[in-house]
C-alpha positions as CSV (number, residue, x, y, z in Angstrom):
1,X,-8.3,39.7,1.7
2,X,-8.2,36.3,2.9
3,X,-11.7,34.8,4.6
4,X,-12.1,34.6,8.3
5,X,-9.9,36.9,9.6
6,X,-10.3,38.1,13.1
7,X,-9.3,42.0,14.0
8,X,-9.3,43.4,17.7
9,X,-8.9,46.8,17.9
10,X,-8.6,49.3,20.9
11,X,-9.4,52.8,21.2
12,X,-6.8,55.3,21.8
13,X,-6.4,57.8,24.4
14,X,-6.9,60.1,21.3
15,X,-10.3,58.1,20.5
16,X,-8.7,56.9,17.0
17,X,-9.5,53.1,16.8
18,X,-6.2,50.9,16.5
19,X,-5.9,47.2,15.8
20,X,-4.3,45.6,18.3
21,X,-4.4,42.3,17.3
22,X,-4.9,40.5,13.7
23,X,-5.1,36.0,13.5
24,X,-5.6,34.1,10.4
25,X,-3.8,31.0,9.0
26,X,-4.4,32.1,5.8
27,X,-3.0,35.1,5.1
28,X,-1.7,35.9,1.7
29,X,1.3,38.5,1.1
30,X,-1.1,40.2,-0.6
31,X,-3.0,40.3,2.6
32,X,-0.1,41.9,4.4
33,X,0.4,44.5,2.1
34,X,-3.2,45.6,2.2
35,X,-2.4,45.9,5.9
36,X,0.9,48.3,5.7
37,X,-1.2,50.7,3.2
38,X,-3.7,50.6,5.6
39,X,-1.0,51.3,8.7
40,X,0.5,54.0,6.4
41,X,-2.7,55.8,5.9
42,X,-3.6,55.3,9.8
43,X,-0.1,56.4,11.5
44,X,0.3,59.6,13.6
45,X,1.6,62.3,10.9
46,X,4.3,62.9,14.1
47,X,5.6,59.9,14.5
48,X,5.5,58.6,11.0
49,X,7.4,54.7,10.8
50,X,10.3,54.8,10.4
51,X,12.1,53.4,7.4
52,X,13.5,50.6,9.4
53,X,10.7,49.2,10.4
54,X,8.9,49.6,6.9
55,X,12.2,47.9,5.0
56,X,11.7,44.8,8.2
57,X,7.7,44.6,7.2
58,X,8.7,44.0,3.5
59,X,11.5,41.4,4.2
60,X,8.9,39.5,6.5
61,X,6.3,40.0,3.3
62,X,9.3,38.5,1.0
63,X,10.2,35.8,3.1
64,X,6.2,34.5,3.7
65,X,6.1,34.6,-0.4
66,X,9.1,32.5,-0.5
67,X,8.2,30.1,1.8
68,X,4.1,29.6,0.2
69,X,6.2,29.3,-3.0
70,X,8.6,26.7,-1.6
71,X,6.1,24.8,-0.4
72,X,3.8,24.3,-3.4
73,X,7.1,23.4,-5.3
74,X,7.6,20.5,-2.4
75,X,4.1,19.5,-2.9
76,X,4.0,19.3,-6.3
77,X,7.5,16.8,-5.5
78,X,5.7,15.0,-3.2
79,X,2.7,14.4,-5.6
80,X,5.1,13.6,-8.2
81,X,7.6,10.7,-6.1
82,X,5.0,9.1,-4.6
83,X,3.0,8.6,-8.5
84,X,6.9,7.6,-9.2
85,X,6.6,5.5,-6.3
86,X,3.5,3.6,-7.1
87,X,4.4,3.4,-10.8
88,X,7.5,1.3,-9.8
89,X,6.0,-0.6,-7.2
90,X,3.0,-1.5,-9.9
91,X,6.1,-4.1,-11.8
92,X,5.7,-6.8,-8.9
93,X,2.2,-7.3,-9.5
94,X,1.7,-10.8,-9.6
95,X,5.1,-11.8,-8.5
96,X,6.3,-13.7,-5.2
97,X,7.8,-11.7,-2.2
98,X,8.9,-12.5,1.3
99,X,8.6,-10.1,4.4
100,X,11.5,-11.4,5.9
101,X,8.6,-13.3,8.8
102,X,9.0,-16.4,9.5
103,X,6.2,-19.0,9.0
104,X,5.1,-22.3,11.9
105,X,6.9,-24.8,9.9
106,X,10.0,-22.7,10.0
107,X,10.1,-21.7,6.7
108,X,9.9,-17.7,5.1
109,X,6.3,-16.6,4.7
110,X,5.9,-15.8,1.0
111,X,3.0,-14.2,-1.1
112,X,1.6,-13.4,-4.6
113,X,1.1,-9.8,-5.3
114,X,-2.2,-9.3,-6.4
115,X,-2.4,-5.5,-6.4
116,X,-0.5,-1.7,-5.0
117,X,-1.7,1.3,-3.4
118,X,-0.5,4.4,-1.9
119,X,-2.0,4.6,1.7
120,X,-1.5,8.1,3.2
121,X,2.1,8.5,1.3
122,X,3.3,5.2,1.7
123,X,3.1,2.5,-0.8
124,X,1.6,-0.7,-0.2
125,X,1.2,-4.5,-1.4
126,X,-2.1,-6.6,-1.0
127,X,-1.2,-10.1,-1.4
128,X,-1.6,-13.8,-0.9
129,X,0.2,-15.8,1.1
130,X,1.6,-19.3,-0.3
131,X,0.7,-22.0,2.2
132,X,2.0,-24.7,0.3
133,X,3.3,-25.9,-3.1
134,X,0.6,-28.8,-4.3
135,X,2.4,-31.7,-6.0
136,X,-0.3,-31.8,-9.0
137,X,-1.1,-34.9,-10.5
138,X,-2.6,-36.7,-13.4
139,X,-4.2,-40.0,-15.2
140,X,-2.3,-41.9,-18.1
141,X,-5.0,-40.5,-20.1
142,X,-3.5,-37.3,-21.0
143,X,-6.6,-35.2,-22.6
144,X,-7.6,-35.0,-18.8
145,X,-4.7,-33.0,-17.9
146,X,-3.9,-31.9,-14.3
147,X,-6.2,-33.9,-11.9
148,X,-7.2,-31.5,-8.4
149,X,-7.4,-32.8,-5.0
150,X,-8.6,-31.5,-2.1
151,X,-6.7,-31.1,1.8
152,X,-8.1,-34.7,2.2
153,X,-6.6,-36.2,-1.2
154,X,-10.0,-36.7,-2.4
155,X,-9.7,-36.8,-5.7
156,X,-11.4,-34.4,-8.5
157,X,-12.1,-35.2,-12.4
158,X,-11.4,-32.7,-14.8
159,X,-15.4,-31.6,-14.8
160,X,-14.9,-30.9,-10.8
161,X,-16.9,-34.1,-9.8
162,X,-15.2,-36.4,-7.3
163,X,-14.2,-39.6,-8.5
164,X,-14.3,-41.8,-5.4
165,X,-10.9,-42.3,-5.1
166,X,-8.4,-40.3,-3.1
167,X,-4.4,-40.1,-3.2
168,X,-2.5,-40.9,0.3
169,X,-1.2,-37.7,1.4
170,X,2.3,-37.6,3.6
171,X,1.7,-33.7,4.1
172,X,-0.6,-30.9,2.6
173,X,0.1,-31.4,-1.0
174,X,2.7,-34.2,-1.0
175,X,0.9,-37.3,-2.1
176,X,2.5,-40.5,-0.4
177,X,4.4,-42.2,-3.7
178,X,5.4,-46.1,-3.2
179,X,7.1,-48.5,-4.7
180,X,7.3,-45.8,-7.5
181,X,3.4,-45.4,-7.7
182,X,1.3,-42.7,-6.0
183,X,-1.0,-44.6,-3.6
184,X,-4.5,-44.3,-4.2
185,X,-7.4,-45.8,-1.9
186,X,-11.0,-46.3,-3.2
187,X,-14.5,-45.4,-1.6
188,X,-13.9,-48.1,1.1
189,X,-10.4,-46.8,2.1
190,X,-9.3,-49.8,0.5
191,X,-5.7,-49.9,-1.5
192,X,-6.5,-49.7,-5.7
193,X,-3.6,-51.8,-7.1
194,X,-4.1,-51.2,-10.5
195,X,-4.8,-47.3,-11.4
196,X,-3.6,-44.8,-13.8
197,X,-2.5,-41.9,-11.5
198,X,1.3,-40.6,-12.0
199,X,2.8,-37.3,-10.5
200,X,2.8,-34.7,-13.5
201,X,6.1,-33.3,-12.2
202,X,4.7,-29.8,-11.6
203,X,3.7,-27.8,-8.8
204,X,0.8,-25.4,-8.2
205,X,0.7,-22.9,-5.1
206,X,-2.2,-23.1,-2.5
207,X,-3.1,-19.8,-1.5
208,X,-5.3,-18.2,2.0
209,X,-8.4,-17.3,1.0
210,X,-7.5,-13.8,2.6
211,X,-5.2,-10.6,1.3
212,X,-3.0,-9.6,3.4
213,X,-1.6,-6.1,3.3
214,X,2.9,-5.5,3.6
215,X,4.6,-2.3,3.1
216,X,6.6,-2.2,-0.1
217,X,9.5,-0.9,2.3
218,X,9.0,-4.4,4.5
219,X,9.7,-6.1,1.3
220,X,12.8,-8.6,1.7
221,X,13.0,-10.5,-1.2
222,X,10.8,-10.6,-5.3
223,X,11.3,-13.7,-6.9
């Protein structure tokens, strides 16, 4: 019989002891058929129960079977969608979504997926948000490659050592191009006439330093 269960019995006017009461969230249909025998073997021989009530017992025994059944096989469902779940979510993993919020500049937030979870039954994204797209550029020499720059257009060599000079920026990442040429100022702040800086034509996305975590469900838009 199932552990923990409380009994309160009562004596009756015939001193027999009767249970009066029994409580127990766990009780099994095997519990409750333990519990008829023993009501069978207890009853008054004159007023045995009746058939009705016996067939009642049974049907509540049946129905308390069907219903612990029922719910393993929902369980088992539940186990298996939200593995489903997760499985699916898993393909946007390192692809762009928007929340459908709106950003300061006006513009839809957007992020990099960096990872999924299932959080209590509902599935997750941790991501990155974009802050801006970084005009990359480069130097005529070409075995340099992409050149970085910092939020101050300071200007980095392909080693990661700062070269003194820095690009004129009109915005976060959008270097200030004149007369065709990116503008570039020297140590001084003074105009370099003469240098061998070109946009590369690409793009590279500027991420927060912090994850933020979206419902998969709040997800507007995977690109």
């Amino acid at each position: 019989m199932a552990d923990g269960i409380q009994i309160n019995s009562s004596v009756g006017v015939d001193g027999n002891s009767y249970t009066s009461a029994i409580s127990n969230d766990q009780l099994s249909s095997d519990d409750f058929l333990k519990l008829m025998i023993q009501e069978l073997k207890l009853q008054d021989p004159t007023k045995p129960v009746d058939s009705a009530s016996m067939l009642s017992t049974q049907m509540q025994m049946s129905s308390i079977s069907t219903n612990q059944e029922m719910m393993k096989v929902m369980q088992s469902m539940q186990t298996s969608f939200n593995q489903s779940s997760l499985s699916n979510a898993s393909s946007v993993i390192g692809k762009n979504i928007e929340d459908g919020n709106i950003g300061e500049d006006g513009v839809s937030k957007a992020y990099t997926v960096r990872s999924v979870e299932n959080i209590d039954g509902e599935i997750q994204v941790k991501a990155q948000q974009i802050l801006y797209l970084e005009d990359r550029i480069s130097a005529n020499d070409s075995s340099n490659g992409f050149l970085d720059y910092n939020i101050n257009g300071e200007i980095f060599d392909s080693s990661g050592n700062k070269t003194g000079q820095k690009v004129v920026l009109t915005g976060p990442g959008q270097p200030l191009v004149s007369d065709g040429k990116l503008t570039i100022l020297d140590a001084n702040n003074e105009k370099v006439s003469n240098h061998g800086y070109t946009l590369a034509n690409s793009t590279v996305p500027v991420y927060s330093d912090k994850l933020t975590t979206i419902p998969f469900s709040s997800v507007t838009k995977i690109f």
